[in-house]
C-alpha positions as CSV (number, residue, x, y, z in Angstrom):
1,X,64.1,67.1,-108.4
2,X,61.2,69.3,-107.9
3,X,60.9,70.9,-104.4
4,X,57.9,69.2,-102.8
5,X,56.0,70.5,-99.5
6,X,55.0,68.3,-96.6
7,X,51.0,67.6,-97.6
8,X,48.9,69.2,-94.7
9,X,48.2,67.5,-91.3
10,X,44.8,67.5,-89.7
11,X,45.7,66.0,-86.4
12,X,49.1,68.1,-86.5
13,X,49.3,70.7,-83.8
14,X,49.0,75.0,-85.2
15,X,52.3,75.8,-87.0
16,X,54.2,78.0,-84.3
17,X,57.5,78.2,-86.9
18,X,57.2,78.2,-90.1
19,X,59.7,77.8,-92.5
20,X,58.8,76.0,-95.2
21,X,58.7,79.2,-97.8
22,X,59.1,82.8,-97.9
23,X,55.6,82.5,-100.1
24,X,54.1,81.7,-96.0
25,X,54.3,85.1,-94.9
26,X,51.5,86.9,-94.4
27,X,50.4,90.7,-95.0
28,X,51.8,92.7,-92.0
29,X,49.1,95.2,-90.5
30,X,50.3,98.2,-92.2
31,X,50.2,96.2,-95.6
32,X,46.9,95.4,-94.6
33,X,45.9,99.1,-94.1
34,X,47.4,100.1,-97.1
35,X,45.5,97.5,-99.1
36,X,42.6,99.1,-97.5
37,X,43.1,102.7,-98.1
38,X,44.2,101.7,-102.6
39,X,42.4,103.2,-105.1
40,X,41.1,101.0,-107.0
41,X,39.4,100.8,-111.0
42,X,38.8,98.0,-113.7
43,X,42.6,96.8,-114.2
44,X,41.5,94.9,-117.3
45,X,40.7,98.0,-119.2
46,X,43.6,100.5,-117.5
47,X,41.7,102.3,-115.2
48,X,43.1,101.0,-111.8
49,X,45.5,103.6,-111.0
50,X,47.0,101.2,-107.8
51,X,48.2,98.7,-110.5
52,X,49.4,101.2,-112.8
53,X,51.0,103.0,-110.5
54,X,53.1,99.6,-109.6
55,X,53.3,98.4,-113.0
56,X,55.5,102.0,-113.6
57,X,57.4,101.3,-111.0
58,X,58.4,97.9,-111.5
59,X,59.4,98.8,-114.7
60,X,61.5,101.4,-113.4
61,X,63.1,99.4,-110.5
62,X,63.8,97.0,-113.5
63,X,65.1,99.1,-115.9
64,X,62.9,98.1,-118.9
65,X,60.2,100.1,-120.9
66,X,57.4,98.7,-119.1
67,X,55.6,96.6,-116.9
68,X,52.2,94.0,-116.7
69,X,50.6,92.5,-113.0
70,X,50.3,89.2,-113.2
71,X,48.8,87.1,-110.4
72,X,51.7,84.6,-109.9
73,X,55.6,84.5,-110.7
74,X,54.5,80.8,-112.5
75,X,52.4,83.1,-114.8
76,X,55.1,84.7,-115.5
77,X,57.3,82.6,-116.5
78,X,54.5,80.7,-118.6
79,X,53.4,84.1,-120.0
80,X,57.1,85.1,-121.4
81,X,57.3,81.9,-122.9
82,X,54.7,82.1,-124.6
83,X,55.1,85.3,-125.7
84,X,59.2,84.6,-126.8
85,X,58.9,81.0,-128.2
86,X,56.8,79.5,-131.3
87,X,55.6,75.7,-130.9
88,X,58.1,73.4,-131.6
89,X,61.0,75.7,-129.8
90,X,63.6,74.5,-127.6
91,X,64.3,76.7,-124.2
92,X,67.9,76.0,-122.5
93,X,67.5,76.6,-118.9
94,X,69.2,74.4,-115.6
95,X,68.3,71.0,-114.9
96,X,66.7,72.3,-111.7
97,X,65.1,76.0,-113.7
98,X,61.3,76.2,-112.2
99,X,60.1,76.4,-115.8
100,X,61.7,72.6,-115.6
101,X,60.6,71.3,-112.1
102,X,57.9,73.3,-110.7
103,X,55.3,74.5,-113.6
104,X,53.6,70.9,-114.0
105,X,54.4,70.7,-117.8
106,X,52.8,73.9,-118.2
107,X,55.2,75.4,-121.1
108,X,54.8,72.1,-123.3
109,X,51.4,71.6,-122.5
110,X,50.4,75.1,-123.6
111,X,53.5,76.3,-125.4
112,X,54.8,73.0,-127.0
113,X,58.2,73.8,-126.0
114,X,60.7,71.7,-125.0
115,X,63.1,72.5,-122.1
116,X,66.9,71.3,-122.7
117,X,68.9,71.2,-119.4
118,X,71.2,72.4,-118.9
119,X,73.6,70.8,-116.1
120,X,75.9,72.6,-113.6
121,X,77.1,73.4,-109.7
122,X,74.3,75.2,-107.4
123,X,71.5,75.6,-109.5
124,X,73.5,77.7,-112.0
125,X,75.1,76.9,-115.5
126,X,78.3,78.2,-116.5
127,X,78.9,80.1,-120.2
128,X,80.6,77.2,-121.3
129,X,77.9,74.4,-121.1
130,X,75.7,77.0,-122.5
131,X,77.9,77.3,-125.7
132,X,78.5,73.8,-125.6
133,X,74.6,72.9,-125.8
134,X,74.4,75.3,-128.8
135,X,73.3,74.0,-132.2
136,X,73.6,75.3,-135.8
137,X,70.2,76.0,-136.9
138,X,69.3,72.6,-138.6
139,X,65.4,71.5,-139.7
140,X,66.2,68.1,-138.1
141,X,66.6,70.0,-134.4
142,X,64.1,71.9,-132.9
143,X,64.9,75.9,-132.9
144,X,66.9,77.0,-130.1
145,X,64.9,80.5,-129.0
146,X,65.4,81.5,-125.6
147,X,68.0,81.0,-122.6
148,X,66.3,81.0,-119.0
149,X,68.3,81.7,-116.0
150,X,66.9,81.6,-112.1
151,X,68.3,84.5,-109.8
152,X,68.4,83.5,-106.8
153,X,68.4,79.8,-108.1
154,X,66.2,78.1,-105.5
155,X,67.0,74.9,-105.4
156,X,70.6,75.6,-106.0
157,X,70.8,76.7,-102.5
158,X,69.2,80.0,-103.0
159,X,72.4,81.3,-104.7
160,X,73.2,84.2,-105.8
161,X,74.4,84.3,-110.1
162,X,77.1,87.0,-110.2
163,X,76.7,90.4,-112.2
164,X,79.5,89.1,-114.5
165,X,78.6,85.2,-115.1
166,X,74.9,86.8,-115.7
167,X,75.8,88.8,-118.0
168,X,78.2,86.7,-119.8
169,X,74.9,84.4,-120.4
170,X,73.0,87.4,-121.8
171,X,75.5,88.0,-124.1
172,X,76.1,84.4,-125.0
173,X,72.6,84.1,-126.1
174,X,72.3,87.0,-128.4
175,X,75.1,86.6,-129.8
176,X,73.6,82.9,-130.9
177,X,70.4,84.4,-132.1
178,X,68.4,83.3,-129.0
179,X,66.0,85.7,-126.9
180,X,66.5,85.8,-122.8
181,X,64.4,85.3,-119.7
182,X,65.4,86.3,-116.4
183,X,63.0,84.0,-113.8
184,X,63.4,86.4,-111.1
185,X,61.2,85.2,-108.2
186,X,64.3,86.3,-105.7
187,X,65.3,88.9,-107.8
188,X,65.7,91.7,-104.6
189,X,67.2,88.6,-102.3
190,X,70.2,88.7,-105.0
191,X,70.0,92.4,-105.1
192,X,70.5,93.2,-101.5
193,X,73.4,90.6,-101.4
194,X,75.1,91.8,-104.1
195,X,74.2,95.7,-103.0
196,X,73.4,96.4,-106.6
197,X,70.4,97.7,-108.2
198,X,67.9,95.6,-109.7
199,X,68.6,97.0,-113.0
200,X,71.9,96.2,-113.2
201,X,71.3,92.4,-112.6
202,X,68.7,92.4,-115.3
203,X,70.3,94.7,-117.8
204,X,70.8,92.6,-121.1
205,X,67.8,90.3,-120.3
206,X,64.9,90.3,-122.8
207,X,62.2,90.0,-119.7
208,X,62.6,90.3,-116.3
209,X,60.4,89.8,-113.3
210,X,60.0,89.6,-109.4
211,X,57.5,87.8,-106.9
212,X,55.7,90.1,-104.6
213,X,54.6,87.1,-102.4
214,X,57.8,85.3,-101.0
215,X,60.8,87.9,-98.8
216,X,58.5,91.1,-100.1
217,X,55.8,89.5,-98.4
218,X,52.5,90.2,-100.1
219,X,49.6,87.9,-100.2
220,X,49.5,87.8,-103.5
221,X,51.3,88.9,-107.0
222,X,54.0,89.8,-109.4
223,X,55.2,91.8,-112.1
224,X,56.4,91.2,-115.2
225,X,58.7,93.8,-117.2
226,X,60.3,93.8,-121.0
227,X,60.3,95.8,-123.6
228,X,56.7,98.0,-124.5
229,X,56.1,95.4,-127.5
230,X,57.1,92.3,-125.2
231,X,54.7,93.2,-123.1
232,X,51.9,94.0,-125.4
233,X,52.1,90.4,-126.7
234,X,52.2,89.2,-122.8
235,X,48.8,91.0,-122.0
236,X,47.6,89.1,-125.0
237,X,48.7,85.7,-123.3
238,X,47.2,87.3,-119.5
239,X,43.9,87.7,-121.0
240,X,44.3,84.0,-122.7
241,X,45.2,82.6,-119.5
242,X,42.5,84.4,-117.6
243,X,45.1,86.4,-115.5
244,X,43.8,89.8,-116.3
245,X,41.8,91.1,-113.4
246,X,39.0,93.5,-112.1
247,X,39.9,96.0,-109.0
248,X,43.1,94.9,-108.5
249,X,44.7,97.9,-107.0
250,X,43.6,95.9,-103.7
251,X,46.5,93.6,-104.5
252,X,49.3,96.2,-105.4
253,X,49.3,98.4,-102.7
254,X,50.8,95.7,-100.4
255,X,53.0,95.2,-104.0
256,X,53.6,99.0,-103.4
257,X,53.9,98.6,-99.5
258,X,56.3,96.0,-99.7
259,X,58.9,97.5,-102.3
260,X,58.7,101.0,-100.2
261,X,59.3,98.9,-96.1
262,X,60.5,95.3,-97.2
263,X,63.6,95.3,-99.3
264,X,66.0,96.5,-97.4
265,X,65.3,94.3,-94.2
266,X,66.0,91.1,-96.8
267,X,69.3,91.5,-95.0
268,X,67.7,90.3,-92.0
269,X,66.4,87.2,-93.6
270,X,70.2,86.6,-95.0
271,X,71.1,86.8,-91.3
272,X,69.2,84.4,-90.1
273,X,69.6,82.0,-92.4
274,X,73.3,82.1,-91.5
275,X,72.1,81.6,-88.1
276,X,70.5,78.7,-88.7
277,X,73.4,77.3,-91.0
278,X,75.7,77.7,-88.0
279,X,73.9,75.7,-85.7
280,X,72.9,73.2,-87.7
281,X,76.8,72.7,-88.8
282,X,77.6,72.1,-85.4
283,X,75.3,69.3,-85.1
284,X,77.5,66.4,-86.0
285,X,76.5,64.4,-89.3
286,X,74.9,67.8,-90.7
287,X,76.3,68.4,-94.1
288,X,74.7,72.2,-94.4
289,X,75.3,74.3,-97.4
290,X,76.3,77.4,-96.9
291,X,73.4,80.1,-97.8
292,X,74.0,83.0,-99.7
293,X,70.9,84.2,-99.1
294,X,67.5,83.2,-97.2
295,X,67.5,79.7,-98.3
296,X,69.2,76.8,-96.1
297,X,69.5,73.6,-97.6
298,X,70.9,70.6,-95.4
299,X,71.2,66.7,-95.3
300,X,70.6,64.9,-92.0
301,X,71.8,61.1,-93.3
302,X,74.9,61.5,-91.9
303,X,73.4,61.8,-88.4
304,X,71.2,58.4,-88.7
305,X,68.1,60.6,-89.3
306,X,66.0,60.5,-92.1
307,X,64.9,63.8,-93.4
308,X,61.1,62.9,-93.5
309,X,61.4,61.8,-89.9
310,X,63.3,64.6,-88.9
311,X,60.2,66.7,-90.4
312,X,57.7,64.8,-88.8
313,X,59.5,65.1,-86.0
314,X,59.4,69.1,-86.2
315,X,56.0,69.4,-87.1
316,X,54.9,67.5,-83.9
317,X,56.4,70.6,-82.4
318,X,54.2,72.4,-84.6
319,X,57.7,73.6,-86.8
320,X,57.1,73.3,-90.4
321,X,60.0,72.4,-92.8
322,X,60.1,70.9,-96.2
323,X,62.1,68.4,-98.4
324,X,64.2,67.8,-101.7
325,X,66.2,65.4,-102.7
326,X,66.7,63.8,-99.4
327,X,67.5,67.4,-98.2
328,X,65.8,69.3,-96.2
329,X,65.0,73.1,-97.3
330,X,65.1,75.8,-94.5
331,X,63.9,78.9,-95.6
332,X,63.7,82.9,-93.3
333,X,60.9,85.5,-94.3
334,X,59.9,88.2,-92.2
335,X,57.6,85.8,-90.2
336,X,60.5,84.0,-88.6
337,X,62.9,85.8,-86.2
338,X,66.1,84.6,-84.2
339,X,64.3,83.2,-81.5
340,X,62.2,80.9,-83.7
341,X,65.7,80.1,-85.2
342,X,67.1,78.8,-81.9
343,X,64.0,77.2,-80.8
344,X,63.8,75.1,-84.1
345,X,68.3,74.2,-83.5
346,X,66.9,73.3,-80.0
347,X,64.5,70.8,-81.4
348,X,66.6,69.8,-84.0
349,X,69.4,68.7,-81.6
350,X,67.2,66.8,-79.4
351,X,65.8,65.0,-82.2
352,X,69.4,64.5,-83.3
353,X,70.8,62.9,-80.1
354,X,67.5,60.8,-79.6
355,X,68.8,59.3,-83.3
């Protein structure tokens, strides 16, 4: 079930349109100057005032006691584990969580965790099933320890969890013992839809973090935030996993950049993903799901197209698009505009009627 990209194509013609990930978007010229311009020290021992500085402030815009910069949202999530589970622990997350799918193994391989999923509509799990999957703590069942939740849930369409089922979650898994883990890689795509602070989706959630590198648009990083012990153990786990760094203040002033120009034009990326939906729904034998945010899922089958010819098809054009599931996965960053969105529905129909 894992969201796989198209593997790179030598005789293929330069990618004009991309759209396979918000994580393609590249470093704008003023994030460039900016990353230019940072101050910059040893971030291993403290003394790179850039990363501070952002590690502050994500803690802040996340409403916990403090922060670490970690390299990768994957590290993140691999990191918290680590830090909240023992071996031998059981995580409850969705049957399509990136901690499941996307992370290679990484949390049994280095954890010795197991994941239970969890099953539900939209990449989301209601309070029910969780209770449901609940155990009484027994010596023949592995210890339940932590509850993960994805928001935006990526491959649920890109939805969005609302404040209340979130919370209700939270509470659910406290009130069973069990710690919590907010994978937030689309944390700010949720907050702009929702119009609420990023504290208020992550209030009652152990850890908490957002990607710097997908809508926000840096090359590279992100940040994770929990409480000031939390994250003393998770520096422990950086340092293990070779995450900690040397003058990386390079790296979060386009963090900086980004959270001070590129959260509040997410709603641009929302709007052209409905674009897209639109025309692709008028295309007959699209079934398109509706986006919530800057993800558009859609299955061509209906049309007598095959979605791995259909992406051929597009990257001919030099219009990159990726697959899952025998969907395909549309997704708007600040590198794609509504032009690019009516030239790929052009191309789309074409290939359509041709079918």
């Amino acid at each position: 079930m894992a969201y796989t990209p198209p593997l790179p194509d030598p005789v293929a013609p330069p990618i004009r349109i991309n759209l396979l990930s918000d994580t393609q978007t590249r470093p704008t010229p003023a994030m460039r100057e900016a990353m230019a311009r940072a101050e910059v020290g040893d971030e291993q021992f403290g003394l790179d005032p850039t990363v501070s500085a952002l590690c502050a402030r994500t803690a802040a815009l996340l409403g916990k006691e403090a922060a670490v910069f970690l390299p990768s949202g994957t590290m993140c999530n691999v990191a918290a584990t680590l830090s909240l589970c023992r071996p031998g622990d059981e995580i409850l997350a969705h049957e399509s969580a990136h901690i499941l799918t996307s992370e290679g193994g990484a949390h049994a391989a280095l954890g010795g965790f197991q994941i239970l999923p969890l099953e539900g509509e939209r990449g989301q799990f209601a309070v029910a099933t969780l209770q449901a999957a609940l155990r009484q703590p027994s010596r023949y069942a592995p210890r339940q320890a932590l509850v993960s939740a994805e928001q935006t849930a990526n491959i649920g369409g890109g939805t969005v969890w609302s404040p209340a089922e979130l919370t209700a979650v939270a509470r659910t898994a406290k009130a069973a013992g069990l710690a919590t883990h907010l994978d937030g890689a689309r944390l700010m795509n949720a907050s702009v839809a929702l119009g609420l602070a990023a504290s208020d989706i992550a209030a009652g959630w152990d850890s908490v973090w957002i990607d710097f590198t997908k809508g926000l648009g840096a090359p590279l990083g992100a940040a994770l935030a929990g409480s000031r012990d939390f994250i003393d153990e998770v520096w422990r786990w950086k340092q293990r996993l070779g995450g900690a760094m040397r003058q990386a203040g390079i790296c979060a002033a386009a963090c900086l950049y980004a959270l001070d120009h590129h959260v509040d034009r997410l709603a641009d990326d929302h709007a052209t993903a409905r674009r897209l939906a639109a025309g692709l729904s008028q295309i007959a034998g699209f079934d398109v799901q509706a986006p919530e945010t800057n993800l558009v899922f859609f299955d061509v089958r209906g049309a007598g197209v095959e979605a791995a010819a259909l992406i051929a098809a597009l990257r001919r054009e030099g219009i990159l698009l990726g697959s899952l599931g025998g969907r395909i996965r549309a997704c708007t960053h600040l590198d794609v505009d509504a032009a690019m969105i009516d030239e790929t529905l052009e191309r789309i129909r074409e290939i359509a009627r041709r079918a």
